[in-house]
Backbone atoms as SQL, in Angstrom:
CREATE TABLE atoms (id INTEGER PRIMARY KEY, chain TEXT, resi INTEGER, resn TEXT, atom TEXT, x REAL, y REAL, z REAL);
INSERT INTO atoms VALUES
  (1, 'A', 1, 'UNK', 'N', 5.164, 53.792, 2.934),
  (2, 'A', 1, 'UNK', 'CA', 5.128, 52.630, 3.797),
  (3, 'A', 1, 'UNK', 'C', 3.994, 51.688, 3.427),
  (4, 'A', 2, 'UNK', 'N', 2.986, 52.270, 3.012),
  (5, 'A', 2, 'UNK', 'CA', 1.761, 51.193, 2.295),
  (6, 'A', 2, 'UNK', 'C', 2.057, 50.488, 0.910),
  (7, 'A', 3, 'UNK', 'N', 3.453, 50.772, 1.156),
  (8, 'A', 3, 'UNK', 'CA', 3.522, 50.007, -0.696),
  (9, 'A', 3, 'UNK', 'C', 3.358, 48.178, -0.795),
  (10, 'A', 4, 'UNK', 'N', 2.376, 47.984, -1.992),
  (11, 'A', 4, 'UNK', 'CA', 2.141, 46.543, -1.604),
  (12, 'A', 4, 'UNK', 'C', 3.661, 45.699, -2.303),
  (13, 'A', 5, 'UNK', 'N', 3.620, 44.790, -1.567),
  (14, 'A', 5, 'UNK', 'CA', 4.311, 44.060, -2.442),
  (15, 'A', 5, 'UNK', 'C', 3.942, 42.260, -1.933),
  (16, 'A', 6, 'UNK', 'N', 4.152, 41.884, -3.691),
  (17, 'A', 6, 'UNK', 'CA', 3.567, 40.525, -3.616),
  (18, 'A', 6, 'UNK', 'C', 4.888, 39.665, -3.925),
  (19, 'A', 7, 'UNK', 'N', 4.259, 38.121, -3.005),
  (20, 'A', 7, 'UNK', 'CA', 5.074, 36.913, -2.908),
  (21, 'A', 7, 'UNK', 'C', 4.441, 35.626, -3.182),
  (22, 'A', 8, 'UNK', 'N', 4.454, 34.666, -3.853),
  (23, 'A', 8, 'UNK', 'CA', 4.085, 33.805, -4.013),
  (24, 'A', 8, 'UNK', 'C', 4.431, 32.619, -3.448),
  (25, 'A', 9, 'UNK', 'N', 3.246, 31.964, -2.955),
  (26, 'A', 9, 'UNK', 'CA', 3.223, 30.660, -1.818),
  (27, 'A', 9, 'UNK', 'C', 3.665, 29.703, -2.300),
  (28, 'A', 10, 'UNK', 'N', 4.858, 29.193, -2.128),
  (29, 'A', 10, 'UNK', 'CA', 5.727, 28.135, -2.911),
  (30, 'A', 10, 'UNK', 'C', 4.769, 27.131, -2.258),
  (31, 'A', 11, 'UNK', 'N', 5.211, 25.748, -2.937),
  (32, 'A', 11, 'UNK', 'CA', 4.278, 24.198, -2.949),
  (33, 'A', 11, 'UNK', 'C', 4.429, 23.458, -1.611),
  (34, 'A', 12, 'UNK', 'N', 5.270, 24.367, -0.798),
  (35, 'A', 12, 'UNK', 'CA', 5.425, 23.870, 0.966),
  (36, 'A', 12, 'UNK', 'C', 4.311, 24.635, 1.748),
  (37, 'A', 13, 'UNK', 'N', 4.111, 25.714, 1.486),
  (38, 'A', 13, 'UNK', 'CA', 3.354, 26.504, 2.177),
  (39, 'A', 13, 'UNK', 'C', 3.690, 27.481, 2.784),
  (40, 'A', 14, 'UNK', 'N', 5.336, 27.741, 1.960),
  (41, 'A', 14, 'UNK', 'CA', 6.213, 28.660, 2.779),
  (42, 'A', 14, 'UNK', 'C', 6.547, 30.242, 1.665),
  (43, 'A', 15, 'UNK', 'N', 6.545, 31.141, 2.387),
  (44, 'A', 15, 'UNK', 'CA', 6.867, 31.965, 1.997),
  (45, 'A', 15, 'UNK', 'C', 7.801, 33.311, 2.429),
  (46, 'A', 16, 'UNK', 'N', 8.359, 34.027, 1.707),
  (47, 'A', 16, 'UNK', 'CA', 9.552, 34.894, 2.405),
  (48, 'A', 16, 'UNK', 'C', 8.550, 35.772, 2.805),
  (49, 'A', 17, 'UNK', 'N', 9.145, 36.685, 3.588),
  (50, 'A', 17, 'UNK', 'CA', 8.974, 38.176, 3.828),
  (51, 'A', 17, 'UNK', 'C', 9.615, 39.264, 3.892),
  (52, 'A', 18, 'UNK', 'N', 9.118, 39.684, 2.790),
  (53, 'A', 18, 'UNK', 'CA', 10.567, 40.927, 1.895),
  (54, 'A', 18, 'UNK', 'C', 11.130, 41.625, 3.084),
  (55, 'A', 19, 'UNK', 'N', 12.474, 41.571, 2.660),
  (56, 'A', 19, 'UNK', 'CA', 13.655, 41.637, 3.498),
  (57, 'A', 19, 'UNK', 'C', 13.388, 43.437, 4.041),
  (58, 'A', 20, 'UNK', 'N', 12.685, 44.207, 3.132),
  (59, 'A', 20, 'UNK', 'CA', 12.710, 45.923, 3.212),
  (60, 'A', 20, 'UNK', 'C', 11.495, 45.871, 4.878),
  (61, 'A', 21, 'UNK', 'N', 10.459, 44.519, 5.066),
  (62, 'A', 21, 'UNK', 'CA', 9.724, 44.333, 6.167),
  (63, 'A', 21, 'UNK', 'C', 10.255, 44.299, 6.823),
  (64, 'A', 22, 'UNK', 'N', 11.332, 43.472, 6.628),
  (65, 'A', 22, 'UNK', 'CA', 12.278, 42.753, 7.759),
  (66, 'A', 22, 'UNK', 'C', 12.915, 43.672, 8.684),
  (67, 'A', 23, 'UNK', 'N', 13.966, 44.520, 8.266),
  (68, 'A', 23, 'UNK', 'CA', 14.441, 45.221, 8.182),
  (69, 'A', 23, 'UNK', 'C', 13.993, 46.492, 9.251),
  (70, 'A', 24, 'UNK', 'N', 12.554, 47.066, 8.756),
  (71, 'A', 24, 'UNK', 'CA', 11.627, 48.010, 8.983),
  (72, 'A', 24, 'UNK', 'C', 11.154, 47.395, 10.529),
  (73, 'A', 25, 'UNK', 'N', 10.625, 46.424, 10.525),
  (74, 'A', 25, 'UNK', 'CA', 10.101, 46.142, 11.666),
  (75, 'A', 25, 'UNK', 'C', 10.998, 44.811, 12.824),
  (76, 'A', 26, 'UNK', 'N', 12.278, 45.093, 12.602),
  (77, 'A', 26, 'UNK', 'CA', 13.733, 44.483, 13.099),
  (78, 'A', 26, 'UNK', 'C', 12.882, 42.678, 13.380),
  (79, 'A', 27, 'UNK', 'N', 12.761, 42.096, 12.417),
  (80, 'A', 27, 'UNK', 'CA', 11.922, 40.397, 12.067),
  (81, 'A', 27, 'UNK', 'C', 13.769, 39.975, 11.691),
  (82, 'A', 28, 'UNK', 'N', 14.361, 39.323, 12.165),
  (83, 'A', 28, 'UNK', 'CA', 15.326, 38.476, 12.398),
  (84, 'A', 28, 'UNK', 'C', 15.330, 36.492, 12.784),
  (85, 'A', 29, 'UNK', 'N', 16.240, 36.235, 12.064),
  (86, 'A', 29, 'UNK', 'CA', 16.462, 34.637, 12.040),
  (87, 'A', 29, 'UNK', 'C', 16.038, 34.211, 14.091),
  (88, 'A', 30, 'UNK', 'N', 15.362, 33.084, 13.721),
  (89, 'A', 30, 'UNK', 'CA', 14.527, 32.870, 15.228),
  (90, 'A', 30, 'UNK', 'C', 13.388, 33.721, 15.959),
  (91, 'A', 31, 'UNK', 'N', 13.219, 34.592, 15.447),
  (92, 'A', 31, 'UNK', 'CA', 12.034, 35.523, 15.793),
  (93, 'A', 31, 'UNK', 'C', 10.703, 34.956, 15.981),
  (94, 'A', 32, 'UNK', 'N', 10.164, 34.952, 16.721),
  (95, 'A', 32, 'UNK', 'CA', 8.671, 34.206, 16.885),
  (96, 'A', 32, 'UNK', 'C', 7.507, 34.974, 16.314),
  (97, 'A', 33, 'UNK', 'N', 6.701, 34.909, 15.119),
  (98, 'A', 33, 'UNK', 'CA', 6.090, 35.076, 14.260),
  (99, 'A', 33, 'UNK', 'C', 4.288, 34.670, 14.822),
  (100, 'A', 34, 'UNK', 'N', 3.441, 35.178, 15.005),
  (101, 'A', 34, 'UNK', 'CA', 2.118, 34.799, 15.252),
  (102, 'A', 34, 'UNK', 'C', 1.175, 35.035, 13.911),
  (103, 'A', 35, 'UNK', 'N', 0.309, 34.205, 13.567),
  (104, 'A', 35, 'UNK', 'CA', -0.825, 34.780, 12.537),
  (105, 'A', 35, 'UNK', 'C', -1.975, 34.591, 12.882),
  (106, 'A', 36, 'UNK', 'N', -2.849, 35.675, 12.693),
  (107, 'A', 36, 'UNK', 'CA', -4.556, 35.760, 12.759),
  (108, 'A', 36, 'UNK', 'C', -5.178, 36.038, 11.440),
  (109, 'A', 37, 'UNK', 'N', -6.127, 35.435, 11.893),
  (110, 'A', 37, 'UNK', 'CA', -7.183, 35.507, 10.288),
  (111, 'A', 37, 'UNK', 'C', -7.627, 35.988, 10.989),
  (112, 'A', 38, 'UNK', 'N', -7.900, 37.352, 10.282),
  (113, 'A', 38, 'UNK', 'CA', -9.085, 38.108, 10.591),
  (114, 'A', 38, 'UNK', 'C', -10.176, 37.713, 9.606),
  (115, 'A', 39, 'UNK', 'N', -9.824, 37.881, 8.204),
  (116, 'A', 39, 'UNK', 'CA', -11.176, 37.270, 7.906),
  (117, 'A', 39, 'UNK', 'C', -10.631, 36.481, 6.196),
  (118, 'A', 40, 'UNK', 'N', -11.537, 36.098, 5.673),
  (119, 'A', 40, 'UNK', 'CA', -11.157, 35.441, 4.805),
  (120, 'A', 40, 'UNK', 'C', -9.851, 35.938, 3.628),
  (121, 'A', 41, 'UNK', 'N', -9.763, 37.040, 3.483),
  (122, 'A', 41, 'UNK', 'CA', -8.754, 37.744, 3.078),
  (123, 'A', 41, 'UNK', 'C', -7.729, 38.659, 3.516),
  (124, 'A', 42, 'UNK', 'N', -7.995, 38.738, 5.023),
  (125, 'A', 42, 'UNK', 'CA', -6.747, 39.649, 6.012),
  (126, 'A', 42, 'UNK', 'C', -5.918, 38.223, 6.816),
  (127, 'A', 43, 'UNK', 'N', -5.055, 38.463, 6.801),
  (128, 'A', 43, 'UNK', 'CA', -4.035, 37.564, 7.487),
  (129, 'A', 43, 'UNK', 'C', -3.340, 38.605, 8.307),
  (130, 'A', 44, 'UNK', 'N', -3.175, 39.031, 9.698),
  (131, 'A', 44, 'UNK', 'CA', -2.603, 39.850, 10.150),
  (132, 'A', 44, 'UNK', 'C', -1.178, 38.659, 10.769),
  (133, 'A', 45, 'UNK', 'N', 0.378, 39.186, 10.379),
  (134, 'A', 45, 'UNK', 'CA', 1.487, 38.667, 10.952),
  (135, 'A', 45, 'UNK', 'C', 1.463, 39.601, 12.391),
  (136, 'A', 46, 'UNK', 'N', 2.317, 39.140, 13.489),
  (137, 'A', 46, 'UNK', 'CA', 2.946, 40.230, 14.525),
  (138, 'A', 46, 'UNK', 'C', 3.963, 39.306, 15.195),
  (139, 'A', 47, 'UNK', 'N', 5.093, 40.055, 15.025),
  (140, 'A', 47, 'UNK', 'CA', 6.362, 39.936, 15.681),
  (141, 'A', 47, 'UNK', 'C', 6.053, 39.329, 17.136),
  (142, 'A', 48, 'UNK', 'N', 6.382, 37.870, 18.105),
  (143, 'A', 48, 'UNK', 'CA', 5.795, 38.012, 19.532),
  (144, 'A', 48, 'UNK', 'C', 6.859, 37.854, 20.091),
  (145, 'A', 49, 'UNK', 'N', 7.041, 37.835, 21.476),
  (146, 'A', 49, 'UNK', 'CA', 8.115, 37.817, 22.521),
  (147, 'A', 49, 'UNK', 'C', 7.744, 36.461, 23.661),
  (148, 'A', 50, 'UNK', 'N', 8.237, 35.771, 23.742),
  (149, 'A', 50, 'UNK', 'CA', 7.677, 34.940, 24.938),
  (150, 'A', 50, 'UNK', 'C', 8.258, 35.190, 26.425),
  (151, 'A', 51, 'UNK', 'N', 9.381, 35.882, 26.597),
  (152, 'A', 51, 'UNK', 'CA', 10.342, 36.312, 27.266),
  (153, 'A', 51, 'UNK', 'C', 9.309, 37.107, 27.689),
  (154, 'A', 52, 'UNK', 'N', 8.837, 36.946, 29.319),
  (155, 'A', 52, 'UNK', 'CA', 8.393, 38.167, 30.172),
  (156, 'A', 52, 'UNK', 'C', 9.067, 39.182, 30.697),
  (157, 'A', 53, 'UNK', 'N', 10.032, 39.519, 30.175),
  (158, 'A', 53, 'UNK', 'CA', 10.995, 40.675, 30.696),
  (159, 'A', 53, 'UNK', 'C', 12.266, 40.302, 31.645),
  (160, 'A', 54, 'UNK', 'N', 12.755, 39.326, 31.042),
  (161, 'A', 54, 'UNK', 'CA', 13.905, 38.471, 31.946),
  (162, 'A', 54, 'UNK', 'C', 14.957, 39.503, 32.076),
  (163, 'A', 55, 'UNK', 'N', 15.163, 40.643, 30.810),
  (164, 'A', 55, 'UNK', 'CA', 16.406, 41.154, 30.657),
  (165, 'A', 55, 'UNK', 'C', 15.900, 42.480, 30.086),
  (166, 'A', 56, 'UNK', 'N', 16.747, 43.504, 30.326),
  (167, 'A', 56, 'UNK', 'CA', 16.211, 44.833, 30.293),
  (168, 'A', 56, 'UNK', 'C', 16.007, 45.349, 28.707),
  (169, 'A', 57, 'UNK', 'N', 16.310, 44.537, 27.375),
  (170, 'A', 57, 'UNK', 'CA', 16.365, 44.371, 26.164),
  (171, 'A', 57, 'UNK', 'C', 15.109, 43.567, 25.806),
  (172, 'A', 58, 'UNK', 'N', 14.602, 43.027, 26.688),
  (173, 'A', 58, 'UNK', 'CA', 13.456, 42.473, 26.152),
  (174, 'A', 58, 'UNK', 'C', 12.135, 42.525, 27.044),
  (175, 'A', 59, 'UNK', 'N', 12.529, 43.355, 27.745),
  (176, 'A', 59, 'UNK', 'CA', 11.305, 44.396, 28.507),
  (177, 'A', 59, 'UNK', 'C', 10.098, 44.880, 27.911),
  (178, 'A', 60, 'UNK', 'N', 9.115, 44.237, 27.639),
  (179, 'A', 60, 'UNK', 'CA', 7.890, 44.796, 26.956),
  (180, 'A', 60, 'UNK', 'C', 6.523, 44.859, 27.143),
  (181, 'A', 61, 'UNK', 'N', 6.139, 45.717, 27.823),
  (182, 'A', 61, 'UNK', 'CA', 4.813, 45.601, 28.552),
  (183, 'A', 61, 'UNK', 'C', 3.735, 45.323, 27.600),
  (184, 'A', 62, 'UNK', 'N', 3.951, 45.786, 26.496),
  (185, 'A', 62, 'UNK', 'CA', 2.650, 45.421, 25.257),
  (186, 'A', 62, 'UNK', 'C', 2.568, 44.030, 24.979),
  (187, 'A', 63, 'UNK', 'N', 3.333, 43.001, 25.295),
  (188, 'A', 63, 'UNK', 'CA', 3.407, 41.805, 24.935),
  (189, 'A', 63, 'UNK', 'C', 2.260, 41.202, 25.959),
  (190, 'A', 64, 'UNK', 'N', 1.152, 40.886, 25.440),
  (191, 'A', 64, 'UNK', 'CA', -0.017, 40.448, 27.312),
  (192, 'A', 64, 'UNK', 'C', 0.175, 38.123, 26.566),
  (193, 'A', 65, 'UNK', 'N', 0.902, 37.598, 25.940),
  (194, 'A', 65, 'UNK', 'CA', 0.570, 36.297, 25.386),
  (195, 'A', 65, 'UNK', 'C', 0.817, 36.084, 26.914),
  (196, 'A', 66, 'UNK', 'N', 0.277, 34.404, 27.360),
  (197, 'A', 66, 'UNK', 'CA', 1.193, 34.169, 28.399),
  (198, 'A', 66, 'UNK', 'C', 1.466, 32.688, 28.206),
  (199, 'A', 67, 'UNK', 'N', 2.450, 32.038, 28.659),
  (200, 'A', 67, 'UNK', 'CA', 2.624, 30.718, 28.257),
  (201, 'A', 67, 'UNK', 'C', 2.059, 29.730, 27.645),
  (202, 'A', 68, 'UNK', 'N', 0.638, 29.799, 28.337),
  (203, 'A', 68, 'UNK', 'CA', -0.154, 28.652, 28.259),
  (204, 'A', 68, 'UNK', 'C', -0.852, 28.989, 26.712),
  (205, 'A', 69, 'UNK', 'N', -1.196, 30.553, 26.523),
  (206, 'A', 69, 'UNK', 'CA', -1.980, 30.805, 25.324),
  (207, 'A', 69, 'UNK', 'C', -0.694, 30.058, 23.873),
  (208, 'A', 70, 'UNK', 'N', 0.699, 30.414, 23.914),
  (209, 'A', 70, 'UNK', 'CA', 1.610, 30.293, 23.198),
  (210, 'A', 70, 'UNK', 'C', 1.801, 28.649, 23.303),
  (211, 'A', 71, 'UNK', 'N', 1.905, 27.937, 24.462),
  (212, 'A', 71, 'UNK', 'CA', 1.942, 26.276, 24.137),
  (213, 'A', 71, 'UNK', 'C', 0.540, 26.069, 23.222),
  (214, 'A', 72, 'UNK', 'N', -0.206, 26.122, 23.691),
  (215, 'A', 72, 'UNK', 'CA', -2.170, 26.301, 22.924),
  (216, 'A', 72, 'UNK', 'C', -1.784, 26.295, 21.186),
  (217, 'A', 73, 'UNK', 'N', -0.867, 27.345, 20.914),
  (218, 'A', 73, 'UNK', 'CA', -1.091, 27.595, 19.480),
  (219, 'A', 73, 'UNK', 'C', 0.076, 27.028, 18.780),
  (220, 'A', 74, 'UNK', 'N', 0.643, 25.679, 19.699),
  (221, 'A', 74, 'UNK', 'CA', 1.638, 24.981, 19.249),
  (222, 'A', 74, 'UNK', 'C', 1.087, 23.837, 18.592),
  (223, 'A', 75, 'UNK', 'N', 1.466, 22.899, 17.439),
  (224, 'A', 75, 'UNK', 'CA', 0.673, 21.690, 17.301),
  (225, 'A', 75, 'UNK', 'C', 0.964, 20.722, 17.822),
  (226, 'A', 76, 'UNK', 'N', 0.524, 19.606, 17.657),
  (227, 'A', 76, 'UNK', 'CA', 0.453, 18.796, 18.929),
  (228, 'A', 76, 'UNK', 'C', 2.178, 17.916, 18.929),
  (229, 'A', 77, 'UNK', 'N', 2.348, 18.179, 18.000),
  (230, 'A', 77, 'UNK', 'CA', 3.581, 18.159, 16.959),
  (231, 'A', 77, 'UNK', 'C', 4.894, 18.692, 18.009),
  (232, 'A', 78, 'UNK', 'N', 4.407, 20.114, 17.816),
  (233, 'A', 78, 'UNK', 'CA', 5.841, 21.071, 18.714),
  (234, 'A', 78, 'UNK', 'C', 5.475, 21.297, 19.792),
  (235, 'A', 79, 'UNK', 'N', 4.204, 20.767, 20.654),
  (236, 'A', 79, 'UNK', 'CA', 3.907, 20.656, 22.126),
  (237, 'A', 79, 'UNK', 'C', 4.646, 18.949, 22.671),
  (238, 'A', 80, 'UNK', 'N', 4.632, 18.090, 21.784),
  (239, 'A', 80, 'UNK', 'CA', 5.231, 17.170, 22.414),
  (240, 'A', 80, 'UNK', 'C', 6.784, 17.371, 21.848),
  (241, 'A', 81, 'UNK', 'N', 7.534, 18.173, 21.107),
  (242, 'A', 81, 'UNK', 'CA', 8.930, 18.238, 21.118),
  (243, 'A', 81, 'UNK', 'C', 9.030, 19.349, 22.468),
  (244, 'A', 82, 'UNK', 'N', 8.260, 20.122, 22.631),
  (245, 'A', 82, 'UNK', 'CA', 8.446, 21.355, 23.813),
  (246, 'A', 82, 'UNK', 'C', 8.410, 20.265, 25.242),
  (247, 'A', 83, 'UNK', 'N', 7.021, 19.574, 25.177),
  (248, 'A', 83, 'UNK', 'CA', 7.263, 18.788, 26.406),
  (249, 'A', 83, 'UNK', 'C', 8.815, 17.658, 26.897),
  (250, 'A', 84, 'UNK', 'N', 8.856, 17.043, 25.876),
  (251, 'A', 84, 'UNK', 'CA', 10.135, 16.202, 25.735),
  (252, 'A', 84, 'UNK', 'C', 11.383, 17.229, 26.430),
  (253, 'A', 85, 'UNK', 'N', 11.527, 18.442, 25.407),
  (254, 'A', 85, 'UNK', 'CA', 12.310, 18.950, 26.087),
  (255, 'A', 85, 'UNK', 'C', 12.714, 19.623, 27.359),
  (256, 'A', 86, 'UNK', 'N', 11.501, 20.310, 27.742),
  (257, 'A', 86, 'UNK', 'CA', 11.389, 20.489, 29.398),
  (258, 'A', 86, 'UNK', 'C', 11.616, 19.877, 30.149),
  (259, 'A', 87, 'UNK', 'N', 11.079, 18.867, 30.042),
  (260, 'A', 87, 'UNK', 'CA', 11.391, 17.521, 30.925),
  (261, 'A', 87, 'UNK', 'C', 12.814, 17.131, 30.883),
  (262, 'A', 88, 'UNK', 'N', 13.348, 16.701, 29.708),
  (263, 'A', 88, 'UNK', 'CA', 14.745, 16.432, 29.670),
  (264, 'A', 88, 'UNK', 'C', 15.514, 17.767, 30.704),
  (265, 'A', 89, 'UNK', 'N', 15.027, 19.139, 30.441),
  (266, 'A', 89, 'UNK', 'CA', 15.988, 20.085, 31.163),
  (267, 'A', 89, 'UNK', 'C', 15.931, 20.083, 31.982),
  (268, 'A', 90, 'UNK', 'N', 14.825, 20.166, 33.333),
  (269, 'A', 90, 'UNK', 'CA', 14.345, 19.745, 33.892),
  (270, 'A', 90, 'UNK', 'C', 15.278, 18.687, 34.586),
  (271, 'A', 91, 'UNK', 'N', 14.999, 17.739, 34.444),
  (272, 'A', 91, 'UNK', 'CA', 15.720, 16.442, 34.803),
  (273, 'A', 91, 'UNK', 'C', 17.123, 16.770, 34.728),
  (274, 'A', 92, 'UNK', 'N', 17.913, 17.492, 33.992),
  (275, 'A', 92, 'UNK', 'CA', 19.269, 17.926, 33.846),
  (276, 'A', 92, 'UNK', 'C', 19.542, 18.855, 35.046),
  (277, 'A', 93, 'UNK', 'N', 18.809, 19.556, 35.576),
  (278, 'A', 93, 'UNK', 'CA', 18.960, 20.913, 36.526),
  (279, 'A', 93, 'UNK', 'C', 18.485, 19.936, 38.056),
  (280, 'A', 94, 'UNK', 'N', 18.154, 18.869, 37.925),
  (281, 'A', 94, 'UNK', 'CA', 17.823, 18.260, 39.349),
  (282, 'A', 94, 'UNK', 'C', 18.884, 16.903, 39.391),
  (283, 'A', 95, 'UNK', 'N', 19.905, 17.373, 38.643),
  (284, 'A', 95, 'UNK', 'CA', 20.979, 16.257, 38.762),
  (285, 'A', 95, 'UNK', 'C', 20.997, 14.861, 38.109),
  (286, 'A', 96, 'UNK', 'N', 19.520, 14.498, 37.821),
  (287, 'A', 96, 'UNK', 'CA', 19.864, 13.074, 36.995),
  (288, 'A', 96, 'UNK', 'C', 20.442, 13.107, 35.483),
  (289, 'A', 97, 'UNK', 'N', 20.893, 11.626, 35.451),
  (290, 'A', 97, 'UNK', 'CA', 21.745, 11.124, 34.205),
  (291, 'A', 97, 'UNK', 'C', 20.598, 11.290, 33.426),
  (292, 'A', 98, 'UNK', 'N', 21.084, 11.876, 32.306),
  (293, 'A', 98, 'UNK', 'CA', 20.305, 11.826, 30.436),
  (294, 'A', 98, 'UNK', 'C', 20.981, 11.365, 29.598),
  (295, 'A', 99, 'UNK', 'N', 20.571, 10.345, 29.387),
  (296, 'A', 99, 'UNK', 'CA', 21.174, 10.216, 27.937),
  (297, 'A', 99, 'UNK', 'C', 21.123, 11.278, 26.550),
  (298, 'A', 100, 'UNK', 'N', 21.489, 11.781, 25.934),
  (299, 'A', 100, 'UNK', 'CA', 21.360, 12.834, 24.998),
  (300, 'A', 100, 'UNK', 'C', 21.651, 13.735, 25.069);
């Protein structure tokens, strides 16, 4: 299970994560992904959940993020597409017209 294996940081800044990870630690298309620097050469990934236990499949007491920490580590970028969209739903669930 410690076997290394290397990937190289294409010119976007993007990189895969070998599918045998994937796999191993069930990392699937839409999965919410967190990273910490620990220090100049550890990058720790971890699988996160934002779902507080809505449904008995995604029940997880080890998960302690809570909203506000997860908007926080959004950029200001995908905090104003997150806000936009709340609001729009929001506004959809209290009956007014949306365009879109």
């Amino acid at each position: 299970m410690n076997r290394k294996i290397v990937r190289v940081l294409g010119k976007r800044g993007r990189i895969t994560i070998p599918y045998e990870i994937r796999v191993r630690n069930k990392i699937g298309y839409n999965d919410i992904l967190s990273f910490e620097e620990k220090d100049a050469n550890t990058i720790i990934v971890r699988k996160e959940k934002l779902c507080g236990g809505c449904t008995p499949e995604c029940f997880d007491e080890t998960n302690d993020i809570s909203i506000e920490d997860f908007l926080d580590s959004l950029t200001p970028e995908q905090q104003r597409k997150a806000t936009i969209y709340l609001n729009l739903l929001w506004a959809k669930k209290e009956g007014a017209k949306v365009n879109g």
